[in-house]
SEPABA-946493 format. One line per 8 residues: number of its first residue (from 1); their letters; for each residue y, z, x of C-alpha. Coordinates in pm, 1 decimal. Example, Ala and Ser with C-alpha at 12.3 -4.5 7.8 and 13.67 -1.06 7.14 Angstrom:
BEGIN
1 = AS = -450.0/780.0/1230.0  -106.0/714.0/1367.0
END
This chain:
BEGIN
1 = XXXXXXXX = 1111.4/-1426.2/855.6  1079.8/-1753.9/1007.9  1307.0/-2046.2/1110.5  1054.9/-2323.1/924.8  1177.0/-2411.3/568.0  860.5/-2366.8/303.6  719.5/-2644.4/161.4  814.2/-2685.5/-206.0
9 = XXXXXXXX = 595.2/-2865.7/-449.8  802.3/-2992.1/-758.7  453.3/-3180.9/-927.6  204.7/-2989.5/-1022.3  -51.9/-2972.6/-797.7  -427.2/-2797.1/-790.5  -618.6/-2599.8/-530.3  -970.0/-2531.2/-537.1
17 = XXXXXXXX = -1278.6/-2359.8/-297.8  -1591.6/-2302.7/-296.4  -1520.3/-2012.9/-536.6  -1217.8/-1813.6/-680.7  -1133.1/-1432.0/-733.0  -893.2/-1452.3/-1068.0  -844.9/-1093.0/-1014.7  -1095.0/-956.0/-1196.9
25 = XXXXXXXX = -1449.9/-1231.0/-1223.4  -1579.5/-1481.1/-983.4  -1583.6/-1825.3/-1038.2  -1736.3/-2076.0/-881.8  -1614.9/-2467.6/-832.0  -1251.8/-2363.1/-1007.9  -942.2/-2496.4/-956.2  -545.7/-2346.2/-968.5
33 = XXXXXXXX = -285.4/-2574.1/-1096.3  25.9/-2461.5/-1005.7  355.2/-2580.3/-1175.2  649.7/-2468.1/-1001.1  645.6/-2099.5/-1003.0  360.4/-2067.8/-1217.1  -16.1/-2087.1/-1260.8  -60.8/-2323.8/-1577.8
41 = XXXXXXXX = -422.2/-2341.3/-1566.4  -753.8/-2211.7/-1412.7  -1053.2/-2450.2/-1493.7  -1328.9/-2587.2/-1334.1  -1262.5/-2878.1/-1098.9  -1470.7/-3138.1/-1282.6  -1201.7/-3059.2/-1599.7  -906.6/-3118.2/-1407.4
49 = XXXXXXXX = -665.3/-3439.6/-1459.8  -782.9/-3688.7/-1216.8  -395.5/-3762.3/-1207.1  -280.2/-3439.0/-1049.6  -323.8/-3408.3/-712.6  -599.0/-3189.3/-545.3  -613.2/-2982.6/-281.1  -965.4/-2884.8/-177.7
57 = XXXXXXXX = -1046.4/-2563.8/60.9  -1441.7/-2627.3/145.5  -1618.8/-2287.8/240.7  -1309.2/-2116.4/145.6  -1217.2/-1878.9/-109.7  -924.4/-1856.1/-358.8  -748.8/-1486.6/-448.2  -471.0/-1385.5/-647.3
65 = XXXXXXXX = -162.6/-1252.3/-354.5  -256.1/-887.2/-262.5  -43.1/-626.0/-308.4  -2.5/-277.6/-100.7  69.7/-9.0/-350.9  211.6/238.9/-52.9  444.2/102.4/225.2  749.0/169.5/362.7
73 = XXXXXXXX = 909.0/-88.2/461.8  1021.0/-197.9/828.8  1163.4/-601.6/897.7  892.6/-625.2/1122.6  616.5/-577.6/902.8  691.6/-849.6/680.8  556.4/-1178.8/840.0  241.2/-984.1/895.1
81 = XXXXXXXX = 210.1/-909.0/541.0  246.2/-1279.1/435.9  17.7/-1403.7/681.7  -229.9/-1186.2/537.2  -199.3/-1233.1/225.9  -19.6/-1005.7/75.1  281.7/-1124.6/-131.0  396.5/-779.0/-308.9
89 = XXXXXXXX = 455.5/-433.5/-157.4  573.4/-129.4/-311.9  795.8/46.2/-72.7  774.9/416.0/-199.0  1019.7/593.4/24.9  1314.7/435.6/189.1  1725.4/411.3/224.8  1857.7/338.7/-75.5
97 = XXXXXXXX = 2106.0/115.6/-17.5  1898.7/-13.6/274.2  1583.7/-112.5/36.6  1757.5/-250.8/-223.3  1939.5/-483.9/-24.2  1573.6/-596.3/118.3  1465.8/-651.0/-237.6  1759.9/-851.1/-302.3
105 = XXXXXXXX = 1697.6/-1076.4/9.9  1320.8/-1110.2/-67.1  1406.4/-1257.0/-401.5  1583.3/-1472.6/-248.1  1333.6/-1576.9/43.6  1023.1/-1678.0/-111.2  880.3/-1678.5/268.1  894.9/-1289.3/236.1
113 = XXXXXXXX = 695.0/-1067.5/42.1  773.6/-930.3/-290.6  915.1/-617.7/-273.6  933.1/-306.9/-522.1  1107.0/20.7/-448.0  1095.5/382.9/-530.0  1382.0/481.0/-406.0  1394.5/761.5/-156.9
121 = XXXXXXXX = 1219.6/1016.8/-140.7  1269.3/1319.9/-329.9  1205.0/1676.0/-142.8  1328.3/1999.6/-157.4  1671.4/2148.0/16.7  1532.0/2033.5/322.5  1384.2/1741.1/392.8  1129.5/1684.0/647.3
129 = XXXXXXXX = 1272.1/1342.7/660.7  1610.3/1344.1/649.4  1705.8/954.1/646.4  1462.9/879.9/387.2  1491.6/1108.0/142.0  1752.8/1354.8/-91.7  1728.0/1729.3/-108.0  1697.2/1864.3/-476.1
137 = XXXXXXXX = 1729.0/2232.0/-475.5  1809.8/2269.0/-842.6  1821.8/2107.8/-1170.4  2166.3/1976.8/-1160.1  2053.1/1779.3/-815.4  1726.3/1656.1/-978.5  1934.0/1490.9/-1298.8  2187.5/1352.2/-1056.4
145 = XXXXXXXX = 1904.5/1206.1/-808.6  1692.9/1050.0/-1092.7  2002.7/937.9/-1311.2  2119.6/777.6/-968.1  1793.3/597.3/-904.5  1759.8/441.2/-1257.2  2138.9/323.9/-1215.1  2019.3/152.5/-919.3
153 = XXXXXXXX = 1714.3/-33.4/-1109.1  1429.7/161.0/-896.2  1078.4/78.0/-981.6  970.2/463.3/-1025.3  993.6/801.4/-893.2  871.3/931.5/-579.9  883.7/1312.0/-527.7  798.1/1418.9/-186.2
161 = XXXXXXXX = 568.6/1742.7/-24.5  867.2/2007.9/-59.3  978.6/1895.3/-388.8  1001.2/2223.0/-595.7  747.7/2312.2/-803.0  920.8/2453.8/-1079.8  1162.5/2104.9/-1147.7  826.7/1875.5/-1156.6
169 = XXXXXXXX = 843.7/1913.2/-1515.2  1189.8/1840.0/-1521.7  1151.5/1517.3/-1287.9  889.9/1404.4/-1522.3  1092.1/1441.7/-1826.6  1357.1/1216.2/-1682.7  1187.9/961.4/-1538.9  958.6/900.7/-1799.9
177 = XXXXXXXX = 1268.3/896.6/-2074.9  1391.7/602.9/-1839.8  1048.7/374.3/-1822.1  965.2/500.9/-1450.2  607.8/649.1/-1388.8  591.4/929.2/-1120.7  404.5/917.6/-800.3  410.5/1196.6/-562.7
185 = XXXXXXXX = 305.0/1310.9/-242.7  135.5/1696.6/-307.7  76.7/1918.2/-49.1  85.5/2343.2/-98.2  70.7/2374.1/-488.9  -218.1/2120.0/-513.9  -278.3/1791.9/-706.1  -392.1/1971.8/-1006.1
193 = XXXXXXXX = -19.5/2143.3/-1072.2  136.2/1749.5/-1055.7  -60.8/1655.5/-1294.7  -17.8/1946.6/-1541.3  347.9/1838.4/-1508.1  270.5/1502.5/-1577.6  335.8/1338.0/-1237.1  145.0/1000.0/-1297.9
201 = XXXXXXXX = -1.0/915.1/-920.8  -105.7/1119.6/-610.1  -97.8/966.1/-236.9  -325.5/1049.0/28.8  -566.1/1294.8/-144.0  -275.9/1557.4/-16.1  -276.9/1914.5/-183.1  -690.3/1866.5/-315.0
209 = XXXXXXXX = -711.4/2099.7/-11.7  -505.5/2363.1/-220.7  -678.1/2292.8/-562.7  -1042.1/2309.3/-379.2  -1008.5/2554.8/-39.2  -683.1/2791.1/-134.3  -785.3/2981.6/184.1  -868.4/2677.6/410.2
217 = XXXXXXXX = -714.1/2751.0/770.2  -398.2/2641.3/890.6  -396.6/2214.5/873.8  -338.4/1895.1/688.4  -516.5/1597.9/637.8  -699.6/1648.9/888.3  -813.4/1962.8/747.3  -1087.7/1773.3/548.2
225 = XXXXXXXX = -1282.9/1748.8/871.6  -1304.4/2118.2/907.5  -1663.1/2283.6/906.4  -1621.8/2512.7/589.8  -1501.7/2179.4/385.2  -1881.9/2057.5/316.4  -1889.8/2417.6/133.5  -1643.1/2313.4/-130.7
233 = XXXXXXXX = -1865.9/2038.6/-309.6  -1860.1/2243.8/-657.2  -1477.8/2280.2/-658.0  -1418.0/1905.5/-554.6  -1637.7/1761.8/-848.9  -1476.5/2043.7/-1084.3  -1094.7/1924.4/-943.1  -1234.1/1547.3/-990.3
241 = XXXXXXXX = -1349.3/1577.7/-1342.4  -1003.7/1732.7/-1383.9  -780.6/1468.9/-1238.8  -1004.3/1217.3/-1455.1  -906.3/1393.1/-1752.4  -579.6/1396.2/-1748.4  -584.5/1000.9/-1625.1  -366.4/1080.3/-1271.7
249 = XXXXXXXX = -368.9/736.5/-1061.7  -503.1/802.2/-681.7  -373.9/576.1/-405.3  -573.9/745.5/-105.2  -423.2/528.4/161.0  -791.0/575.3/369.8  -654.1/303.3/638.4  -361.7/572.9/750.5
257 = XXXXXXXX = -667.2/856.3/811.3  -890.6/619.8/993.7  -576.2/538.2/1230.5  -538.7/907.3/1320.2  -877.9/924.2/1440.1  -898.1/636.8/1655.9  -539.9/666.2/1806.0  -643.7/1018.5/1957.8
265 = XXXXXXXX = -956.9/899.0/2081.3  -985.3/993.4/2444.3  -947.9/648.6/2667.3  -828.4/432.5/2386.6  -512.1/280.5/2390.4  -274.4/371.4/2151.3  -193.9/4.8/2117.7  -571.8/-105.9/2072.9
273 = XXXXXXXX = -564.0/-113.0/1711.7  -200.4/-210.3/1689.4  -152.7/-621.0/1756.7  199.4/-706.6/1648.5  327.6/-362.5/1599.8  625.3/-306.2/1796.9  579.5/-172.0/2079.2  783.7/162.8/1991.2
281 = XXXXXXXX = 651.2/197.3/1666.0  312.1/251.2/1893.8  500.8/487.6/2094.2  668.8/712.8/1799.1  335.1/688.8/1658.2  57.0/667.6/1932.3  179.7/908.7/2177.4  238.7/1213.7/1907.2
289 = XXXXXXXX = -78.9/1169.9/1809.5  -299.6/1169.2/2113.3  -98.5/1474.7/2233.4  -205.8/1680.9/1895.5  -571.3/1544.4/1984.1  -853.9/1600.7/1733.6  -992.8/1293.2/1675.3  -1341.2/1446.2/1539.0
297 = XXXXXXXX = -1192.2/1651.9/1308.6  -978.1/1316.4/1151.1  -1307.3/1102.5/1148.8  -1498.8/1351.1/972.9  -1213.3/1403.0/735.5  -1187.8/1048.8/702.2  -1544.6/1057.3/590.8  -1457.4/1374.0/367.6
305 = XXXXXXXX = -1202.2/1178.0/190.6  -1425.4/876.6/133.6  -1678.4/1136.9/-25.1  -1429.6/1274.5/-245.0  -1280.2/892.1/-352.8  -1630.5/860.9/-447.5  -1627.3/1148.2/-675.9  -1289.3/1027.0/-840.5
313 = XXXXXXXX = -1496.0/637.4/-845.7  -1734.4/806.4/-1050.2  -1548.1/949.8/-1294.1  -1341.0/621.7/-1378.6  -1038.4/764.6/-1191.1  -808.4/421.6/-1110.6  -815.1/396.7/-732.8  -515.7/153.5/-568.2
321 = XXXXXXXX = -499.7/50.4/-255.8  -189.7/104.5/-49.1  -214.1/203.7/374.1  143.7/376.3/414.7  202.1/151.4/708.9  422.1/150.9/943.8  252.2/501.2/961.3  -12.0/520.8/1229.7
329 = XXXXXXXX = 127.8/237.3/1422.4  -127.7/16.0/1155.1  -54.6/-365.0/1142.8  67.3/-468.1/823.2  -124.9/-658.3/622.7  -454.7/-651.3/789.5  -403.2/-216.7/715.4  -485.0/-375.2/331.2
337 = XXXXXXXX = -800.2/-569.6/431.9  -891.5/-222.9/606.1  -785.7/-17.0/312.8  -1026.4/-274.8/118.1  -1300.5/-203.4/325.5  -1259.3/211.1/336.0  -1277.8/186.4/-55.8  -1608.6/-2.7/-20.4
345 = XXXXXXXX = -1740.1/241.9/197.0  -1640.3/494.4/-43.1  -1829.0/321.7/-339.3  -1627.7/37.5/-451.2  -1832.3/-344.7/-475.6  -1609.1/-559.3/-270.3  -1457.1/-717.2/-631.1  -1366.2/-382.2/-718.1
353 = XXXXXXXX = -1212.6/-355.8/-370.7  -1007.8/-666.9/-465.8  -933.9/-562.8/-832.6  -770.5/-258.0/-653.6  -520.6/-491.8/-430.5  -440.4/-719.9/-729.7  -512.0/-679.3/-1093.6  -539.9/-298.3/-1120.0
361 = XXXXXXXX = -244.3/-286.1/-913.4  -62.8/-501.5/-1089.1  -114.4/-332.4/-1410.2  -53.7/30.2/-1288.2  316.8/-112.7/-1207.0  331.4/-327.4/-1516.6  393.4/-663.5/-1375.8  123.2/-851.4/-1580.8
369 = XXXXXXXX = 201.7/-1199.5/-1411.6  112.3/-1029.0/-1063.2  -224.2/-1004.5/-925.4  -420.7/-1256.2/-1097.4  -491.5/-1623.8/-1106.4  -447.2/-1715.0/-1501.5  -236.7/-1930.0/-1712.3  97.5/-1821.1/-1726.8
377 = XXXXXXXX = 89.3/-1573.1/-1377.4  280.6/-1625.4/-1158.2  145.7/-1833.0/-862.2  156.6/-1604.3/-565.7  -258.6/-1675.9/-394.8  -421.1/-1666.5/-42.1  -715.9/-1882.7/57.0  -909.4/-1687.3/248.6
385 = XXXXXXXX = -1225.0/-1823.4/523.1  -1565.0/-1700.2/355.2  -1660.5/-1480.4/35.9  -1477.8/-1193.2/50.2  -1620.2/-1123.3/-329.2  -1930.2/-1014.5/-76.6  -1786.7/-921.8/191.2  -1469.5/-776.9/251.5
393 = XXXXXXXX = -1334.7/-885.4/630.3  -1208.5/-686.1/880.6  -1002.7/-933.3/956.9  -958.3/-1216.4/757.5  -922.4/-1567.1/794.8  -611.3/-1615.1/579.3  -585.7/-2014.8/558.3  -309.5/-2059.7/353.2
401 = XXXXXXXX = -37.8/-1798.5/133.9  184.8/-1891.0/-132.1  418.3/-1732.8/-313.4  602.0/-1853.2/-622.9  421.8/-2197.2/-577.8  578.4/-2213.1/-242.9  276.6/-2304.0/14.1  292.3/-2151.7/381.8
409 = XXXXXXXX = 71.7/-2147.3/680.3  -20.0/-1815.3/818.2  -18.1/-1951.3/1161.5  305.3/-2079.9/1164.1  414.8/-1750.9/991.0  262.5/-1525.4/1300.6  392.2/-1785.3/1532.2  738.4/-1754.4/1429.1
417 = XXXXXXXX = 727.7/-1356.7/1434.9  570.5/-1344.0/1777.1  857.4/-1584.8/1896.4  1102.0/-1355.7/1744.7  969.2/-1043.4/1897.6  1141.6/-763.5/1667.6  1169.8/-453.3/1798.5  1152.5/-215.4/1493.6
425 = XXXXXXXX = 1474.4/-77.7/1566.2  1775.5/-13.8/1309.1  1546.8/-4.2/1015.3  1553.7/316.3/883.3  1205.2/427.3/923.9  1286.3/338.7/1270.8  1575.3/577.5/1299.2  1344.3/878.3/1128.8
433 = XXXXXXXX = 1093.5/805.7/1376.9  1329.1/807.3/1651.5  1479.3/1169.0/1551.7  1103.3/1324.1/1513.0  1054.2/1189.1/1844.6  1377.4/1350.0/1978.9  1290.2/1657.5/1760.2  943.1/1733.8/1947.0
441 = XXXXX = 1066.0/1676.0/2319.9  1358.9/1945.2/2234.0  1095.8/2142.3/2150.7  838.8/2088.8/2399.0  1141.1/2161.0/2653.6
END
């Protein structure tokens, strides 16, 4: 990620700010002591051994490493995570073989994020994306898939739009007997029949459509921005007090809606909102989109969705935060800080916003030592410019990351990235895009 070697403290050390998120309470004049790979204490500064050294971050502020619940994962995306902040991702549709050899190397490289895999996807007979994902037409290809991903040491399930109906149970059964929760990405058959089946998580707010319009005219997301949608109020609270009782998980991944809007804008650059995204990942994603148009109808379904979040907030529904980057040509990292912001605007207080990026999401994927600063966590932190406990930033002035105890400069990170000037190209997401591409100019011909 880049060609500068981390800087590794073997004494204990301690950081401290004006104030510090520990992932779920603010406190003010704290301090982290790190000890190798771990957090051993969080106390005020005027407790701390005068003996170990301090670190102090005036008008700064101290957070637990973010993590993105909902990513798949491109080599290009994963300086930008760093530098903002964000030391976990949860890549929840990929290569196999591809992925898990990017977990293995980010183990390795405590200058990369953290990375936790799903797998591929899981859709029906055919996929709409082929590189990413295995058809499963029938029982006997569900219990090979799932017995295939827990051989492999996945971190769940994720079952994609096509995925039939009638094996849900079936997927659910399996997984759960082998420790791995269930996310999935609903469409047709609605959220409501996942979660009768016991899928644990939904993405995108995809398939409420179903469960609260059955008749709605012919669209997707962007079908929340239609007219007859602000006529659906009853059903959506009756479909929210639903999900809340059965205790589904929603990651609505807001930051990928608010990209579809503002890349079809007319006389906006495709690239506007895209710094550091390769430049054909703006392409694949830019040019698609401002030749489908609609822009209205995706802000006011952007809006729609926020409503709705708000509905699920309300209930006690957990809320994560995850942006599905590289979709929408987003730039990685900063899509979380955005995500973090959406949620607010859908009724979140900025700490809840944070709880959703660290400590909630931590304990939705059971990694206890992962999103908060406490004794015994492991010491993955950003210092961030300002209160973002008041504020959440639209872009953030990430001052310094660290992962594992291992302290790196943002700057130098983005330096390095821009100097290497990756392309995108050979990941497999890249490859997927590239054959949509080639799939809608054969058609358009």
């Amino acid at each position: 990620m880049t060609s500068r070697s981390p800087q590794t403290q073997t004494q204990p050390f301690a950081l401290a700010a004006d104030r510090l998120f520990d992932g779920s309470r603010v406190l003010v004049d704290h301090a982290v002591v790190v000890s190798g790979d771990t957090i051993s204490a969080v106390l005020p500064v005027a407790a701390l051994d005068p003996n170990i050294p301090l670190r102090r971050e005036p008008g700064a502020t101290i957070i637990p490493g973010l993590i993105d619940t909902h990513i798949h994962l491109m080599r290009w995306e994963s300086p930008l995570f760093m530098a903002a902040g964000v030391t976990t991702v949860r890549d929840v549709g990929n290569d196999l073989d591809w992925i898990l050899d990017q977990r293995r190397r980010a183990a390795d490289d405590l200058r990369s994020q953290r990375v936790l895999s799903l797998g591929p996807l899981l859709d029906g007979p055919s996929p709409n994306h082929p590189t990413v994902a295995w058809p499963c037409g029938d029982e006997q290809a569900v219990a090979q898939a799932i017995e295939r991903l827990v051989a492999a040491g996945v971190d769940g399930t994720k079952l994609y739009v096509f995925f039939p109906t009638d094996l849900l149970p079936l997927a659910v059964r399996a997984s759960h007997a082998a420790g791995l929760k269930v996310s999935k990405h609903c469409l047709k058959d609605g959220v409501l029949v996942a979660g009768r089946a016991g899928v644990d998580e939904f993405f995108h707010l995809d398939g409420i459509l179903a469960d609260v319009w059955p008749d709605h005219p012919p669209a997707w997301l962007d079908g929340w921005g239609l007219p007859g949608m602000k006529e659906t109020l009853d059903a959506q609270k009756r479909v929210a007090d639903e999900i809340a009782r059965m205790g589904m998980v929603s990651t609505p991944t807001l930051a990928y809606w608010d990209s579809q809007w503002r890349i079809r804008t007319p006389g906006r650059a495709a690239g506007d909102d895209s710094p550091d995204v390769p430049a054909c990942m703006v392409a694949w994603q830019g040019t698609a989109a401002r030749e489908q148009g609609g822009a209205d109808q995706w802000r006011r379904g952007l809006e729609a969705a926020q409503r709705f979040t708000g509905l699920l907030l309300g209930r006690g529904v957990r809320t994560l935060a995850g942006t599905d980057v590289p979709c929408g040509a987003i730039t990685a990292g900063l899509s979380l800080w955005r995500e973090m912001e959406l949620l607010v605007g859908s009724g979140m207080s900025p700490t809840q916003a944070l709880r959703s990026a660290t400590s909630d999401a931590a304990d939705f994927l059971e990694r206890p030592k992962l999103g908060r600063l406490a004794a015994g966590a492991t010491a993955d932190l950003a210092v961030v410019r300002g209160d973002p406990t008041r504020e959440i930033p639209a872009k953030p002035e990430v001052t310094l990351v660290m992962r594992e105890g291992v302290t790196m400069s943002p700057a130098e990170i983005l330096a390095d990235a821009r100097r290497a000037n990756p392309t995108g190209e050979g990941d497999p997401w890249s490859t997927q895009f590239a054959w949509h591409a080639a799939k809608r100019k054969a058609k358009a011909s």
